[in-house]
PDB file of N, CA, C and O in Angstrom:
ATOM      1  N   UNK A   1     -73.138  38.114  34.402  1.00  0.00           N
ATOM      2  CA  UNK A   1     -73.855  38.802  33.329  1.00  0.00           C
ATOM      3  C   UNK A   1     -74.822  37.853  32.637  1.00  0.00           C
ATOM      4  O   UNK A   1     -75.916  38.096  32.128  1.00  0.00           O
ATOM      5  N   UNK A   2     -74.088  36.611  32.752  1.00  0.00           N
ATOM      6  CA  UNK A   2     -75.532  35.492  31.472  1.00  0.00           C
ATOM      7  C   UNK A   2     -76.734  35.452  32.385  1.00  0.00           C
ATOM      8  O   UNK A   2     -77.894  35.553  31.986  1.00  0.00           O
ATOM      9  N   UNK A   3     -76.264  35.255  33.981  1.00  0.00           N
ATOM     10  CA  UNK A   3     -77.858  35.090  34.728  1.00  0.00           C
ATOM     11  C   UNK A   3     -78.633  36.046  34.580  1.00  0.00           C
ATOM     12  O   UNK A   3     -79.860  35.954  34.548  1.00  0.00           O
ATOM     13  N   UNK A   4     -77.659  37.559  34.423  1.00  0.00           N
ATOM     14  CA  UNK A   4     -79.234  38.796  34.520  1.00  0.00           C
ATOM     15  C   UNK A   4     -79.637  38.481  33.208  1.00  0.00           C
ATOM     16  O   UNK A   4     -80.861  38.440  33.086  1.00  0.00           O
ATOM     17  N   UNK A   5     -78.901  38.216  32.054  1.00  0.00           N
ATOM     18  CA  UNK A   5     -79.429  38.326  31.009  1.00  0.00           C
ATOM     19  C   UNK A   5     -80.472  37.165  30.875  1.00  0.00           C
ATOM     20  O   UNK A   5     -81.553  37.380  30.326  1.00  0.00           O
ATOM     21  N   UNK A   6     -80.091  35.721  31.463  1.00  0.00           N
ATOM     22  CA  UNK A   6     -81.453  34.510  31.296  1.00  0.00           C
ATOM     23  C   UNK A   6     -82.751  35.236  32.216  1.00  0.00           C
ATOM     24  O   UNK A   6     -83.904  35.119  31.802  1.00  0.00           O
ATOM     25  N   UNK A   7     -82.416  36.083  33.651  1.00  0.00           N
ATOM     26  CA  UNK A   7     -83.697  37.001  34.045  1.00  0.00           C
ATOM     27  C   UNK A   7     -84.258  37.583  32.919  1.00  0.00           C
ATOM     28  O   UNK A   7     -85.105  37.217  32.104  1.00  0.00           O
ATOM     29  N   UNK A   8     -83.803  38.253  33.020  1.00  0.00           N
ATOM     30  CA  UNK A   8     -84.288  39.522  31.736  1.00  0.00           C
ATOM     31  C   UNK A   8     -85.363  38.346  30.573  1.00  0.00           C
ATOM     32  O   UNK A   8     -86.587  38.435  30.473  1.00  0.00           O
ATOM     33  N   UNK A   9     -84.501  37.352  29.844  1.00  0.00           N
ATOM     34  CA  UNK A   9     -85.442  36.663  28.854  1.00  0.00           C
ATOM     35  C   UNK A   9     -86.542  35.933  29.364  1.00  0.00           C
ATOM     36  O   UNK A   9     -87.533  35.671  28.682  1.00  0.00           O
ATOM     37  N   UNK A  10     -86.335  35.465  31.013  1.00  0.00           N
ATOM     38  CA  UNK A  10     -87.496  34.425  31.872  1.00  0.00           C
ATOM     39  C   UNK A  10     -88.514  36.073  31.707  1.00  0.00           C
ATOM     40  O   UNK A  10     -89.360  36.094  30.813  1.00  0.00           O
ATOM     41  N   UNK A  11     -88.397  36.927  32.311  1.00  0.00           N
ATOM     42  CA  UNK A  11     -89.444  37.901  32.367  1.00  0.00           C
ATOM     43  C   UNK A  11     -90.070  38.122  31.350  1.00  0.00           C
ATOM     44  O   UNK A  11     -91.296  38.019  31.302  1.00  0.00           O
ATOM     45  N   UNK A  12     -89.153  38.551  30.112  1.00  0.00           N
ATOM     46  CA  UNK A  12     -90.195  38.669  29.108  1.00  0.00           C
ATOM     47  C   UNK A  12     -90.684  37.739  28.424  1.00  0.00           C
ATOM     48  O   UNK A  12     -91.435  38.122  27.528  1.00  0.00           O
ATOM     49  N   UNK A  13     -90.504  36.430  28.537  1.00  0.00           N
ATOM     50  CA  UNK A  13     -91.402  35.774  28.382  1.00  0.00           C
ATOM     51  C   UNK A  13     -92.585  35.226  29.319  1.00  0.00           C
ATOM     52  O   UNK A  13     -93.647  34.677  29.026  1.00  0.00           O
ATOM     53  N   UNK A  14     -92.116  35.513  30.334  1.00  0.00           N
ATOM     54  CA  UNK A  14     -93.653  35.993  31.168  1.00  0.00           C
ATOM     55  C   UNK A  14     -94.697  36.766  31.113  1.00  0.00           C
ATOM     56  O   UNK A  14     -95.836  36.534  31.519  1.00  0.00           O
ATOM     57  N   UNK A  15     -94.070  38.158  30.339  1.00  0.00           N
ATOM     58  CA  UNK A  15     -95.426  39.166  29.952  1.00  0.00           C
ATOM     59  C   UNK A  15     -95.665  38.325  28.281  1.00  0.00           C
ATOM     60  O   UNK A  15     -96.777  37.963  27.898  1.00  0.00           O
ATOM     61  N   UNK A  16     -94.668  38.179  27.647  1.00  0.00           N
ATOM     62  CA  UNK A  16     -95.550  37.659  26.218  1.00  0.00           C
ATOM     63  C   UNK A  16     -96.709  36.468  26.994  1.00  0.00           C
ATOM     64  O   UNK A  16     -97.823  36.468  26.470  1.00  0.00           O
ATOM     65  N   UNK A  17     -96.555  35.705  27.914  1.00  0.00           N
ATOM     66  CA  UNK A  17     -97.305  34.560  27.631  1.00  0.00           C
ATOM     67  C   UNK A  17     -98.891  34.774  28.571  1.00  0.00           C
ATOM     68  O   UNK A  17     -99.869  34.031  28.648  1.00  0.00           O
ATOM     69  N   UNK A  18     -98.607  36.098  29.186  1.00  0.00           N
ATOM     70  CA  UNK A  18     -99.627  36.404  30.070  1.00  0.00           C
ATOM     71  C   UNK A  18    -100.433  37.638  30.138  1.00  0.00           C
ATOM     72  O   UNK A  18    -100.156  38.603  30.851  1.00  0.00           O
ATOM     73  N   UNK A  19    -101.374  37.550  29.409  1.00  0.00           N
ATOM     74  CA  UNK A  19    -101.814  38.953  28.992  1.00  0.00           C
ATOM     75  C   UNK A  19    -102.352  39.765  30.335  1.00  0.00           C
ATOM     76  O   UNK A  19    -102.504  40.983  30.420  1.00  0.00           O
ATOM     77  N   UNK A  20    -102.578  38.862  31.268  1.00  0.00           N
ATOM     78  CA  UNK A  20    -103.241  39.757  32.490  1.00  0.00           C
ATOM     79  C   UNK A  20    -102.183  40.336  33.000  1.00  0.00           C
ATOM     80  O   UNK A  20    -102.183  41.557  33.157  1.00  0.00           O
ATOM     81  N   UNK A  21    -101.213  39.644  33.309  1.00  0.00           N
ATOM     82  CA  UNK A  21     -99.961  40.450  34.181  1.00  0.00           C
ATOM     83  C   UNK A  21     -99.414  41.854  33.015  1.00  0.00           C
ATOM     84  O   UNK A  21     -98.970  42.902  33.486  1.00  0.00           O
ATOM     85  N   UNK A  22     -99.511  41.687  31.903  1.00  0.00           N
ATOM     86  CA  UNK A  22     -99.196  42.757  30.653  1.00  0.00           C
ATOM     87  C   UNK A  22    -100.290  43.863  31.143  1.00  0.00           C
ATOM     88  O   UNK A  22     -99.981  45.048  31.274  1.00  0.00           O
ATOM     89  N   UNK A  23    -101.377  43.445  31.358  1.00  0.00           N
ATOM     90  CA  UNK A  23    -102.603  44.646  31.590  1.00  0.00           C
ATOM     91  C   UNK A  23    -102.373  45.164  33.044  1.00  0.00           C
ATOM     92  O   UNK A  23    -102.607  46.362  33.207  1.00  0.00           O
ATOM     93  N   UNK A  24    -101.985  44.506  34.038  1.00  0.00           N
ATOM     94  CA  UNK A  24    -101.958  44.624  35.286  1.00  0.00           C
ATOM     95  C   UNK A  24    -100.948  45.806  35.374  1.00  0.00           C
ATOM     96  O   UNK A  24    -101.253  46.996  35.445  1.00  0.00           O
ATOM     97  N   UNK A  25     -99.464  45.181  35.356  1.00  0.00           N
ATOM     98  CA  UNK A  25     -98.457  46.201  35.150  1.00  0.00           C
ATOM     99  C   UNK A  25     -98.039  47.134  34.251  1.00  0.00           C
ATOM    100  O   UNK A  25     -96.955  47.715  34.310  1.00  0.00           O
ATOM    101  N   UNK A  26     -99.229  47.354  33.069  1.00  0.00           N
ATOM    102  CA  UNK A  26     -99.175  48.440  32.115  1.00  0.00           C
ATOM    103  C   UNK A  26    -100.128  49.677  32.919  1.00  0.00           C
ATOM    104  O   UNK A  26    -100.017  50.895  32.779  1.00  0.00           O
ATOM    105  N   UNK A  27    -100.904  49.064  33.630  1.00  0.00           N
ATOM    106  CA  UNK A  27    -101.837  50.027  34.394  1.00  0.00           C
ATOM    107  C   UNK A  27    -101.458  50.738  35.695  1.00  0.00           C
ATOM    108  O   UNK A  27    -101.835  51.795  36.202  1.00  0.00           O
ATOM    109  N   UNK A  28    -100.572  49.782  36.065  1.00  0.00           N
ATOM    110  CA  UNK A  28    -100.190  50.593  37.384  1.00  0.00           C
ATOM    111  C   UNK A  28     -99.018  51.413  37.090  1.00  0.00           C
ATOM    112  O   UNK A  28     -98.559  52.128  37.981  1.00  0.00           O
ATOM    113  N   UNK A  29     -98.437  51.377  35.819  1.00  0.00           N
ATOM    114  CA  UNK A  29     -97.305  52.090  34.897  1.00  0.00           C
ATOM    115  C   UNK A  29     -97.853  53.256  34.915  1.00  0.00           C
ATOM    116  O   UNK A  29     -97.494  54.171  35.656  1.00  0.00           O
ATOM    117  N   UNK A  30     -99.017  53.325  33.869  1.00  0.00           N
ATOM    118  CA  UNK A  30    -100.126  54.492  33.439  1.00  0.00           C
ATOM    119  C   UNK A  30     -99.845  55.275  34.774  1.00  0.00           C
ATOM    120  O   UNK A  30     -98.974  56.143  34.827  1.00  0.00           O
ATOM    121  N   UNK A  31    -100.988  54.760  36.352  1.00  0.00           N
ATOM    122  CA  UNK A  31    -100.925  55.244  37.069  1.00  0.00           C
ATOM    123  C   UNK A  31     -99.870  55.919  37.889  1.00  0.00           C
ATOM    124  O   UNK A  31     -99.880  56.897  38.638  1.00  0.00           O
ATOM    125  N   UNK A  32     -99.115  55.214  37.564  1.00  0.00           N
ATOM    126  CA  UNK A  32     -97.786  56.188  38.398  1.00  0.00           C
ATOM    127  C   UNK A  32     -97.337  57.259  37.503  1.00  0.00           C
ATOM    128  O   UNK A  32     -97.299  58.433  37.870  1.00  0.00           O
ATOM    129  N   UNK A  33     -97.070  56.951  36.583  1.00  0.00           N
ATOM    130  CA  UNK A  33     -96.548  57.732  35.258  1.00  0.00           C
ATOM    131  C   UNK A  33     -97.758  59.196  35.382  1.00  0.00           C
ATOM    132  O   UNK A  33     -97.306  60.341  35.390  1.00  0.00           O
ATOM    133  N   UNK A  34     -99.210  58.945  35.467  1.00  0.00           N
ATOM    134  CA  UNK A  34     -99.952  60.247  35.924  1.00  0.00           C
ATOM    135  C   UNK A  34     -99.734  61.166  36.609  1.00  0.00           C
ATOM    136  O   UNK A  34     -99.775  62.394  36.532  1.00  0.00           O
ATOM    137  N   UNK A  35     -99.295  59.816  37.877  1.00  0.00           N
ATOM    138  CA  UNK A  35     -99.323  61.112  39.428  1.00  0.00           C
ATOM    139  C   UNK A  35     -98.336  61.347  39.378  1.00  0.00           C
ATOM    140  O   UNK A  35     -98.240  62.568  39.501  1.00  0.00           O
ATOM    141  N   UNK A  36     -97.216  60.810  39.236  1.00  0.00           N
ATOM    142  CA  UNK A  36     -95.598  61.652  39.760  1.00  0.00           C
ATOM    143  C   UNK A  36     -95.542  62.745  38.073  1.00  0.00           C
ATOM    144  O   UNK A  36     -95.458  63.970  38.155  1.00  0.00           O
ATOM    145  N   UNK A  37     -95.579  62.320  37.266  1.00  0.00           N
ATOM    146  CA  UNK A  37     -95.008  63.415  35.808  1.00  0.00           C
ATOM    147  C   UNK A  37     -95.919  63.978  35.316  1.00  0.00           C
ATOM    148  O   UNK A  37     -95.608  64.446  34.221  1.00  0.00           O
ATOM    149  N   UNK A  38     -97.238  64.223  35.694  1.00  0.00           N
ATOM    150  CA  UNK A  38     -98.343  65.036  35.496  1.00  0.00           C
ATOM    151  C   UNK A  38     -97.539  66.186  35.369  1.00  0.00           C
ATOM    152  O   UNK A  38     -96.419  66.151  35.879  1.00  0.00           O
ATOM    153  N   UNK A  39     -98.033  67.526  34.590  1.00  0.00           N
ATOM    154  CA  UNK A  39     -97.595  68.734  34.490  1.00  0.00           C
ATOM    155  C   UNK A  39     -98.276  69.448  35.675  1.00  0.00           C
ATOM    156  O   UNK A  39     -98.554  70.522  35.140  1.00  0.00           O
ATOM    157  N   UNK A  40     -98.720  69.536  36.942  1.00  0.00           N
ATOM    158  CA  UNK A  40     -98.795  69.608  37.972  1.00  0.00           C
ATOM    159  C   UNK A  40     -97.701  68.892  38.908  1.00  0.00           C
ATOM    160  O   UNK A  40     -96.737  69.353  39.520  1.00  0.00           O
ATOM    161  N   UNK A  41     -98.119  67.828  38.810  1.00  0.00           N
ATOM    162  CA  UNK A  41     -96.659  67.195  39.618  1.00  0.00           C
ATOM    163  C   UNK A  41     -95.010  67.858  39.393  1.00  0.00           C
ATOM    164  O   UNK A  41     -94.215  68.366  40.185  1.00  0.00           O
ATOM    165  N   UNK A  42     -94.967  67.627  38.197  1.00  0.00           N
ATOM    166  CA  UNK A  42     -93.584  68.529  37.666  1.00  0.00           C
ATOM    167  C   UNK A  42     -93.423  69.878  38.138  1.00  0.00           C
ATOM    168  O   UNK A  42     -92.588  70.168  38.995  1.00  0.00           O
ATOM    169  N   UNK A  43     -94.225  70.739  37.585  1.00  0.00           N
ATOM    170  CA  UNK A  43     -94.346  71.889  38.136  1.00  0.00           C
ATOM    171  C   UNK A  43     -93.806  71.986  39.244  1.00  0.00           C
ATOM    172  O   UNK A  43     -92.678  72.469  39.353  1.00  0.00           O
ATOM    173  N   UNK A  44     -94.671  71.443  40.523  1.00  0.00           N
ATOM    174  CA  UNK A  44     -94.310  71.757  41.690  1.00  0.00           C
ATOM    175  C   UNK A  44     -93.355  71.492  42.530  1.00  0.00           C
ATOM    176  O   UNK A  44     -93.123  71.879  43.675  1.00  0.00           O
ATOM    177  N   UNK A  45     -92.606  70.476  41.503  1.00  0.00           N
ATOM    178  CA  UNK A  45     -91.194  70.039  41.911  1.00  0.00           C
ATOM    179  C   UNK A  45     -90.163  70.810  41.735  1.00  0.00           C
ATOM    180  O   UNK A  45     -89.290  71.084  42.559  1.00  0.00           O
ATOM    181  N   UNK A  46     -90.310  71.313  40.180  1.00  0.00           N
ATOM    182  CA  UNK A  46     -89.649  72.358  40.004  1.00  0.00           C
ATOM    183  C   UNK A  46     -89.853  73.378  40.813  1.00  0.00           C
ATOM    184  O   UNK A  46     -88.876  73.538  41.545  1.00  0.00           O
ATOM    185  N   UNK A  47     -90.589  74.039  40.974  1.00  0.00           N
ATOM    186  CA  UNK A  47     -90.769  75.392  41.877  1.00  0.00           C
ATOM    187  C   UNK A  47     -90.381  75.195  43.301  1.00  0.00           C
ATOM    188  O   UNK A  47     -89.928  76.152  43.929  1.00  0.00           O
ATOM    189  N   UNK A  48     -90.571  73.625  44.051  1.00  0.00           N
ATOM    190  CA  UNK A  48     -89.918  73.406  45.034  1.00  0.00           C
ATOM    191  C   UNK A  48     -88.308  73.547  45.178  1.00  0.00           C
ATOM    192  O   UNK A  48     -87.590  74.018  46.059  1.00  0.00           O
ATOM    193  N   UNK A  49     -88.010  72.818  43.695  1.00  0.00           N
ATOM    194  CA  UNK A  49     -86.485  72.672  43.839  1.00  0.00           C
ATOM    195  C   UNK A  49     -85.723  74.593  43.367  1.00  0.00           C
ATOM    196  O   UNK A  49     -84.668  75.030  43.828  1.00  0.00           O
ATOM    197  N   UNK A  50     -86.550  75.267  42.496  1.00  0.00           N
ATOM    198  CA  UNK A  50     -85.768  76.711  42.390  1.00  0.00           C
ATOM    199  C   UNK A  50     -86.441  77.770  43.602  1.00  0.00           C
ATOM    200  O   UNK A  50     -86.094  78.942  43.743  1.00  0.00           O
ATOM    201  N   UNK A  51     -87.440  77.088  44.395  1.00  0.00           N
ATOM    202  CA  UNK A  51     -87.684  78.438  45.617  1.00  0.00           C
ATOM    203  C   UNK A  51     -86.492  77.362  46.789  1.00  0.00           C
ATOM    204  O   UNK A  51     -86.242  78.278  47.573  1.00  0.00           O
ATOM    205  N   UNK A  52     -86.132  76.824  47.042  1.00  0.00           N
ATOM    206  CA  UNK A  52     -85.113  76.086  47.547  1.00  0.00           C
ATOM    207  C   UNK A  52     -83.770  76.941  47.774  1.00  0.00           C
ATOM    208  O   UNK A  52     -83.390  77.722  46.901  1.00  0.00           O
ATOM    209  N   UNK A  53     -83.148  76.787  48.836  1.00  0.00           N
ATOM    210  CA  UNK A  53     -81.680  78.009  48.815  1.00  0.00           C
ATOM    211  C   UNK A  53     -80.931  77.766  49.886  1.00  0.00           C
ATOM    212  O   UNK A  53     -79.916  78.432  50.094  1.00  0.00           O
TER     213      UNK A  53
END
């Protein structure tokens, strides 16, 4: 448990000290976060998963 937890603190102090990797992986966040949970995307998951039987 202390090693995930010294991970966990090495990482975030990797995004505090690096603003590009903060912009980098906030953007490709954004982007995924668009395409998969878009209210289109959802939608059609749902309707996949209740026309399903």
């Amino acid at each position: 448990m202390v090693r995930k937890a010294e991970e966990i603190a090495h990482a975030l102090k990797r995004l505090k000290d690096d603003p590009h990797l903060r912009e980098r992986l906030g953007r490709a966040a954004r982007k995924r976060i668009e395409k998969n949970f878009s209210l289109v995307a959802v939608a059609a998951a749902l309707d996949c998963l209740l026309t399903k039987r």
